[in-house]
N, C-alpha and C positions, 0 to 999 in steps of 0.2 A: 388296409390298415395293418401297420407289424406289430406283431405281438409278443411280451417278454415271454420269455420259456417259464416255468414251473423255479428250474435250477435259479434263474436270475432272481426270480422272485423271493425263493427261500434267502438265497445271498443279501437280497437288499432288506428282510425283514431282520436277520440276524447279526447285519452291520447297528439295524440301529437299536434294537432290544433285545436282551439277554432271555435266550432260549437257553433252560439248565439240559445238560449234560444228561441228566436221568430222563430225560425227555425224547419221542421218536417221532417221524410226522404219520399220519393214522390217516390224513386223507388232502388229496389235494387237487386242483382243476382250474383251469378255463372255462367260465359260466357265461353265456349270454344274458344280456341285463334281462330280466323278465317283462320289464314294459318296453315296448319295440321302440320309439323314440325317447327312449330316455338315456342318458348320456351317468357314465361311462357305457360305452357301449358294451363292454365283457369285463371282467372283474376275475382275477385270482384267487383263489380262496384254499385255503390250507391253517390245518390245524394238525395239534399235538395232545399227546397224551403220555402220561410216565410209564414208562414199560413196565409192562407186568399188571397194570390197572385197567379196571374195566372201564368199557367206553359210560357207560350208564348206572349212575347210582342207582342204590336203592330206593329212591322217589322217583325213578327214570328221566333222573336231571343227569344234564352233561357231569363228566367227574368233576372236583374241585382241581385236580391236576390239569382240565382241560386250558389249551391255548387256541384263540383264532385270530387270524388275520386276514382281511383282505385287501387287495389294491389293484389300481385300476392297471388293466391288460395291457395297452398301450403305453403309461407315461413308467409303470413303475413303482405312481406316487402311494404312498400307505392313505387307506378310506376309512378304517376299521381295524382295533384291537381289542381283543379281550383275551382277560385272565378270570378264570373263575374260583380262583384260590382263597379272593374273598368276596363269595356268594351270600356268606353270613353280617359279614359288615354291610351290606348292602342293606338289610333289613333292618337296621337299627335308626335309631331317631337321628335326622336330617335337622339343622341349625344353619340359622345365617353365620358365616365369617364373620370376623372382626376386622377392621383395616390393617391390623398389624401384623394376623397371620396372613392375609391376602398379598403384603408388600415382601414378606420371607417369600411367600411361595411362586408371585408371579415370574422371577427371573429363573426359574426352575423350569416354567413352562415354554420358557422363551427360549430355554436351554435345549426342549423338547421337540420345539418346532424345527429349530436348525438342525436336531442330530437326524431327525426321520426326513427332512428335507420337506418338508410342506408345502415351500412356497408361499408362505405368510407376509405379509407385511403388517408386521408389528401396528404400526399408527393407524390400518384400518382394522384392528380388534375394537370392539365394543362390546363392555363387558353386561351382560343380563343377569347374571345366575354366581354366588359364592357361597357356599355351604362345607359343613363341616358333620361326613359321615360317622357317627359313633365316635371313637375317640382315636382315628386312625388312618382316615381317607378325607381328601378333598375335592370335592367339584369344583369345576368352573366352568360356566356355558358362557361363550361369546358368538356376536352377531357381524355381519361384516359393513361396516360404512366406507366410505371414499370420501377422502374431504370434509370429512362432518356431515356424509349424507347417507344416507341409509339407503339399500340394496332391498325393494323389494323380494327379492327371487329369494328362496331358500337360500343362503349362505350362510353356514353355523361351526362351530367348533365346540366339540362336548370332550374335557379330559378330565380324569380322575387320577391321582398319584396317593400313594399308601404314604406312611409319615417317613418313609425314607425317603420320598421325595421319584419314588417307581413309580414306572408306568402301568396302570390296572386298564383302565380304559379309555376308548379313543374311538371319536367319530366325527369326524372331518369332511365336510362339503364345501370347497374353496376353489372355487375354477380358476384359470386362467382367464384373462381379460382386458380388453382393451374397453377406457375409461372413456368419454366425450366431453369436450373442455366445459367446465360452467364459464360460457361467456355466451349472449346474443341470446338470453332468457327472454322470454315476455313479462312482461311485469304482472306481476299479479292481479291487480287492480286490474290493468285491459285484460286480462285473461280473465277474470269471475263478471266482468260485465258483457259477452257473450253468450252467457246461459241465461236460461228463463224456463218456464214452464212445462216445456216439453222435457224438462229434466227430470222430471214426476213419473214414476210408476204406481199403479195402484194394487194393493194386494191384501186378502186376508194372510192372516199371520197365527199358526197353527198355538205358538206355544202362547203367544200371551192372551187364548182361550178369551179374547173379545169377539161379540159376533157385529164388531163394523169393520169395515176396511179401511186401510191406512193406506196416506201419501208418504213414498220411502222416495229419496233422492236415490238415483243411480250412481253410482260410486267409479265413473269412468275413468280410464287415463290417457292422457294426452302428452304427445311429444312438446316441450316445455318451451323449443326453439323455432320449429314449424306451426305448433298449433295443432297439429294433425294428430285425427285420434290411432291413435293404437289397442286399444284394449275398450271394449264396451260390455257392460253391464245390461245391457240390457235383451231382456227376454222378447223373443220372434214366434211367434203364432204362427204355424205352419198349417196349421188343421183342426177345426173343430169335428170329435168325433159324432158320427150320425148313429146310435144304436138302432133305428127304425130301419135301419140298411138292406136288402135281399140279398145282396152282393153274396152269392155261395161261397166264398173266398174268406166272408165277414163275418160266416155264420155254422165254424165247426164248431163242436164239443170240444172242449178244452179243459183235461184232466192236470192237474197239478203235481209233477214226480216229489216234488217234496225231499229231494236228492241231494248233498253238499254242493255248493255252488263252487267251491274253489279244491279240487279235485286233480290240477292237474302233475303230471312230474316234470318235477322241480330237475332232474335229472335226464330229463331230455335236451337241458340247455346244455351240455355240458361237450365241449369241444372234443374231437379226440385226440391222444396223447402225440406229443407232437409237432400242434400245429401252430405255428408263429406268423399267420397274418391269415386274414379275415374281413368280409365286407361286414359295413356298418350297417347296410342296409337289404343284408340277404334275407332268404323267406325268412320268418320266424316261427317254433314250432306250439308258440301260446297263441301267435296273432295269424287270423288268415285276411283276407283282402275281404271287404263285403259289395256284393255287384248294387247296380242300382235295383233290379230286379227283388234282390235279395231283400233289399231293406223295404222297400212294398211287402215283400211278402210276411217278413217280420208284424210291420205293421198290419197287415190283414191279421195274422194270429195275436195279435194284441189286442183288435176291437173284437173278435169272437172271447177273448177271454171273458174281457167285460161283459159282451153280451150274456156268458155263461156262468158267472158271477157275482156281476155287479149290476144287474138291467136293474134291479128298485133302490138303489142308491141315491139320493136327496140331493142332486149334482150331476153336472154335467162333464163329461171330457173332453182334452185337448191335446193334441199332441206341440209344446212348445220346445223350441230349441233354444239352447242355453249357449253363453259364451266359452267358446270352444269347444263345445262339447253338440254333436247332433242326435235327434229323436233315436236313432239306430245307429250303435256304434259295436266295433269290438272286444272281445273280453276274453282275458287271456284264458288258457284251456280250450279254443277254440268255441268258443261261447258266443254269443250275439243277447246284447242288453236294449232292449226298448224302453224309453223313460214316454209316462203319460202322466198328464196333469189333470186335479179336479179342478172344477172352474164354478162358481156361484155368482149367479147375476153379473155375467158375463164376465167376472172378476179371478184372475187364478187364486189358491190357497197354497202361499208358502207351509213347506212342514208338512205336506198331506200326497206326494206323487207316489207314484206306482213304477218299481222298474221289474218289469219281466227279463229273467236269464233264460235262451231257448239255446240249445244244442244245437250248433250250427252244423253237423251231419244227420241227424236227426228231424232236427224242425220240432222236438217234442219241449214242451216246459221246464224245467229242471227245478225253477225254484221261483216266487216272487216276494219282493222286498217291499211293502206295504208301510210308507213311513206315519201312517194314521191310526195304522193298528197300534202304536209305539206310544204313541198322541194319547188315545183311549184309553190307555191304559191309567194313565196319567190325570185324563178326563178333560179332554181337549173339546174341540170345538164341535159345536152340532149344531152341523150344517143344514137341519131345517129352519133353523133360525136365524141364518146370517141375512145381516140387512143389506141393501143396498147405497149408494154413495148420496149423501145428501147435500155436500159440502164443496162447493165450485175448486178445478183445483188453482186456477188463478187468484183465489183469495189464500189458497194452504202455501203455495210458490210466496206470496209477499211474506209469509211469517214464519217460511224454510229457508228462504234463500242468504239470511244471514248467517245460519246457522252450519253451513257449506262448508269446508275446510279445503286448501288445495296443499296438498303435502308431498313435497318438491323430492322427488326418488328418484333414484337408478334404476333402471327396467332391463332385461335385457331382450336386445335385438327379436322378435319372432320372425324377421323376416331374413333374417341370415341363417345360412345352412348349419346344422349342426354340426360338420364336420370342419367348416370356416372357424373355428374356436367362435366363444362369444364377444358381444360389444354390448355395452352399457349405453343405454340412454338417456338424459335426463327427461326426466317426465314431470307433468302435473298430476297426481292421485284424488280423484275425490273422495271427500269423507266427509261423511255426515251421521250421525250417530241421534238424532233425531226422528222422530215420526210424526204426521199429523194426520188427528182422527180424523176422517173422511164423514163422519157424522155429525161431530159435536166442534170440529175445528181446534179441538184442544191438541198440544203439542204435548210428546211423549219422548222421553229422554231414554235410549238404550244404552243398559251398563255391561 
């Protein structure tokens, strides 16, 4: 992958925004993305400061003179700008727009897309967000649609201009893309009468602090042309854990470091000077591979934790894998994250898992994220008292299944390479924003 020099990059940021003259650059680099598939794969980054001022206020905020920027290593394109000149206007009372300041300022941003070179197309903004900072700055947050169809994926643009009509800030996620025609859709109708019951998952539900379990629709997505699924919702049972285990593997002492969990440097991603092409997919020095071996063994110090923890806990565990995401995965810092679930009357509880962060040279605990403790606080659920399901779920399917939504998206591709640029899908999305109690049969509406 070629990468622009440092010099290119100041070039292309200072064609399209006015860097003043009292101004010097104070730091600048080639940074690999910090999460290892996530795209742009390296980013530029460089800032400024006015000569003669210190990098760090006295509240050890960046100065008000500070500038940054960044954009992606490969295209060039600008991802990010800030000015922190007005750090004080930012604190002041936010207001909706009016249509009329909204109609002066939009061709200003249109002015702003062409001059940075975006790569925009105007007809797929779709506007979310207009506001009016203090008496001086405007936002605008837009979402990206195609056709009048909305882009699942993150696509957003966030700008704010001063009442001159300047650039203050900028954050722009807009790929490149290839669309897929809307022709040879399924009709909706034969697409929602394919589903039935086995659409149902059942779960306790940590925050709304009922002790019955609810029937939640699975929120799947399916390619809108084939039918075929692409994306599932639904959670996979890999292991119910045994704490009566002997397994010496199952059964150390496990101390708690109690130690920051996100520790690592930020400046070890950092290219050396230089260097203008780079694989997208070389080691990375947050992410290490994890063997199969590795991830057993993860999981043995997971159930010894429990076992040295949590052995009279009112509940059972499970180790369930989630979409996209497996029991043992990696974490940047060279970390390993084990996610475990309680389970009640054989039922998981949304809102209540456990993820262990262990020191992947080590093997020792560093930290664990207990989202029950979070719950208790709050005065969540007690789990001595959860009931069991009393409610067939083929009577809960006849009085969910209308309530179903399929909400016709753009997806993009997972199965194309990251480096193939992306493609868009048309997809079917389930939604359903409904519940039904698993006890009493009544339906619950989530807001």
């Amino acid at each position: 992958m070629k990468l622009i020099s440092i010099e290119q990059a100041i070039t292309q940021v200072e064609q399209g925004v006015h860097i003043p003259a009292s101004h010097e650059l104070i730091n600048s680099g080639i940074y690999r993305n910090p999460e290892y598939h996530q795209q742009p794969f390296y980013k530029v980054e460089l800032e400024w400061n006015k000569k003669g001022e210190a990098e760090l206020d006295e509240e050890g905020l960046v100065s008000r003179y500070h500038i940054r920027a960044e954009l992606d290593a490969s295209t060039g394109r600008l991802l990010a700008f800030y000015r922190h000149d007005h750090r004080r206007v930012r604190e002041q009372k936010e207001k909706e727009m009016d249509e009329s300041t909204f109609e002066a300022l939009y061709p200003h941003v249109l002015n702003w897309i062409n001059k940075l070179s975006l790569h925009i197309d105007p007809q797929e903004l779709r506007l979310v967000r207009k506001t009016v900072i203090g008496e001086e700055m405007f936002r605008l947050s837009f979402q990206r649609h195609y056709q009048g169809i909305a882009i699942r994926d993150y696509q957003a643009l966030e700008i704010k201009l001063n009442h001159n009509y300047e650039l203050i800030h900028l954050n722009c996620t807009w790929d490149d893309c290839v669309f897929t025609e809307q022709a040879g859709l399924i009709p909706e109708k034969e697409f929602r009468a394919a589903f039935g019951v086995d659409q149902l998952s059942l779960t306790y539900i940590n925050l709304l602090k009922s002790n019955h379990p609810f029937y939640a629709c699975r929120e799947d997505i399916y390619n809108a042309v084939t039918g075929e699924l692409v994306y599932s919702d639904q959670a996979v049972l890999q292991e119910n854990i045994d704490l009566s285990t002997t397994e010496p593997q199952r059964n150390e002492k496990i101390t708690v470091l109690r130690v920051p969990i996100f520790d690592a440097d930020y400046d070890s991603l950092k290219l050396e000077d230089g260097v203008q092409e780079a694989e997208p997919y070389a080691p990375h020095s947050f992410f290490t591979l994890i063997t199969e071996e590795e991830k057993l063994r993860a999981r043995d110090i997971a159930v010894s934790y429990l076992k040295t923890h949590h052995a009279a806990d009112p509940c059972k565990f499970a180790f369930i894998g989630r979409p996209g995401r497996d029991v043992v995965e990696s974490m940047r810092g060279n970390q390993v994250v084990v996610e475990i679930q309680r389970v009640v009357n054989d039922i998981p509880i949304t809102g209540a898992g456990i993820r262990l962060v262990i020191d992947h040279h080590t093997w020792e605990v560093k930290n664990v994220v207990d989202t029950l403790d979070f719950i208790r606080e709050a005065k969540g659920l007690d789990m001595s008292k959860l009931q069991a399901a009393t409610f067939l779920p083929a009577i809960a399917w006849e009085q969910m299944k209308d309530k179903l939504e399929f909400k016709l998206q753009y997806y993009f591709d997972e199965n194309r390479p990251e480096t193939a640029g992306k493609r868009a899908i048309l997809t079917y999305a389930l939604d359903c924003d409904w519940l039904c109690d698993a006890c009493t049969g009544e339906l619950l509406k989530m807001d």
